[in-house]
FIDREN-20113 format. One record per atom (N, C-alpha, C): residue in three letters; x, y, z. Coordinates in steps of 0.05 Angstrom, whole numbers, plus 5000, padded with zeros to 4 digits. Example, Ala and Ser with C-alpha at 12.3 -4.5 7.8 and 13.67 -1.06 7.14 Angstrom:
BEGIN
ALA526448865156
ALA524649105156
ALA526449345156
SER525749555142
SER527349795143
SER525850015157
END
This chain:
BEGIN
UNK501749765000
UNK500050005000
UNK501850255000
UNK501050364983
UNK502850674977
UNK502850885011
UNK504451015016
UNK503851085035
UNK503251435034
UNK501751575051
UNK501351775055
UNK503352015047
UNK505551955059
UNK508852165053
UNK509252035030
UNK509151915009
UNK510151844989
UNK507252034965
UNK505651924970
UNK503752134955
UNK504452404957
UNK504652534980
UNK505952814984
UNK508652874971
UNK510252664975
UNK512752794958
UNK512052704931
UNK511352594920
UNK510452564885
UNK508652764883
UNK507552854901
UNK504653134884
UNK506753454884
UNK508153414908
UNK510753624904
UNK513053664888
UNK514053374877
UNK515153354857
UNK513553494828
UNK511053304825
UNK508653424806
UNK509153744804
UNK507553864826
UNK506854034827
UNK509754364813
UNK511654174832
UNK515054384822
UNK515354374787
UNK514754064775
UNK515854014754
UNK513254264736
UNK511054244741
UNK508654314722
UNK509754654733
UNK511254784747
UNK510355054754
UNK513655074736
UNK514354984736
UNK517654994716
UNK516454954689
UNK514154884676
UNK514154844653
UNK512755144648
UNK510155154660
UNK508555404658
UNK509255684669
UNK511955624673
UNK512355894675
UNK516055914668
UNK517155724657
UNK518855764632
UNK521755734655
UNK523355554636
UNK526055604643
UNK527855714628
UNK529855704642
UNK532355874626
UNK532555774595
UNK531955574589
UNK532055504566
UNK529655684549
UNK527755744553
UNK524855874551
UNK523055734554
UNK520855844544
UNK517455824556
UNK516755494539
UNK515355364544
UNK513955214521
UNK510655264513
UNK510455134482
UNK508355264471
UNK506155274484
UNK503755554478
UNK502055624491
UNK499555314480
UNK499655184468
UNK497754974470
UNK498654674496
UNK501754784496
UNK502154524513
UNK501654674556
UNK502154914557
UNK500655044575
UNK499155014578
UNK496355084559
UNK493155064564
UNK492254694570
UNK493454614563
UNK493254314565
UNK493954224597
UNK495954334605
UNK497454274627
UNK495054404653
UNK494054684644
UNK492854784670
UNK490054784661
UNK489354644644
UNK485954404644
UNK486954244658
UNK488454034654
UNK489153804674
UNK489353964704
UNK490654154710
UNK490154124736
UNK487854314749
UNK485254414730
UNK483154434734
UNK481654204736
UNK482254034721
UNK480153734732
UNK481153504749
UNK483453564765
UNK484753394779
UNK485953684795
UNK484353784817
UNK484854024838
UNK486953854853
UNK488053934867
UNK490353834892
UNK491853504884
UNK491653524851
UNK493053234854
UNK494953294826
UNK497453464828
UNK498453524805
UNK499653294785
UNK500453114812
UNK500852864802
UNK499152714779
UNK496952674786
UNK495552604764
UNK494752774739
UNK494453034746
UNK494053294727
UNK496453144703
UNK499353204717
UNK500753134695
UNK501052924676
UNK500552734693
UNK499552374689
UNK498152494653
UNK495752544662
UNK493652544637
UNK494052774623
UNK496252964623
UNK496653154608
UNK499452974590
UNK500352824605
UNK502752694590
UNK501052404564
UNK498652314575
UNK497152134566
UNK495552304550
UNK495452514541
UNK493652594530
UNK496452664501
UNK497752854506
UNK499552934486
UNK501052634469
UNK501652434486
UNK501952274471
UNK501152134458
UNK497252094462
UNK495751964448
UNK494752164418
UNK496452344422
UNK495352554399
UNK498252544379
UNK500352414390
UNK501652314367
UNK502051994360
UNK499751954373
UNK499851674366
UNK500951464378
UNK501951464408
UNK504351304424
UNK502551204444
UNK500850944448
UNK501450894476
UNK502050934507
UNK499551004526
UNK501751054548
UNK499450924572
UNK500450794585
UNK498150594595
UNK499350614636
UNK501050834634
UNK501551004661
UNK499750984678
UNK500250884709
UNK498350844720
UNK499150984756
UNK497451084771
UNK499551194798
UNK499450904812
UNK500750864827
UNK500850634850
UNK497950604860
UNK496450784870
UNK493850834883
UNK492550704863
UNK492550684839
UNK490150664823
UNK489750364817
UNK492950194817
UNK493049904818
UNK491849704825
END
């Protein structure tokens, strides 16, 4: 069983990685369709960035055609 502190540090990890994308690194910004995608997902998945990204990563890849059958520990 997944434990409590382990969900918290994966939604904080989540949460750092998605605020580094939407708001640009030193390298720069990425495109304004892969943003709007990113902060729908974490409009329909509130307080769980982790999954926000999950289905923002399952969604972009099914739109080029790849497979992604990603699943969180919880959902197993």
């Amino acid at each position: 069983m997944i434990k409590d502190a382990e969900v918290r540090q994966r939604r904080k990890e989540a949460r750092t990685l998605i605020d580094k994308i939407l708001n640009g690194t030193p390298d720069g910004r990425v495109k304004p369709e892969v943003a709007a995608s990113l902060r729908q997902q974490l409009a329909r998945y509130p307080g769980e960035p982790d999954r926000a990204l999950m289905e923002h990563m399952r969604e972009a890849m099914r739109a080029e055609g790849i497979a992604f059958d990603a699943q969180l520990p919880e959902d197993l």
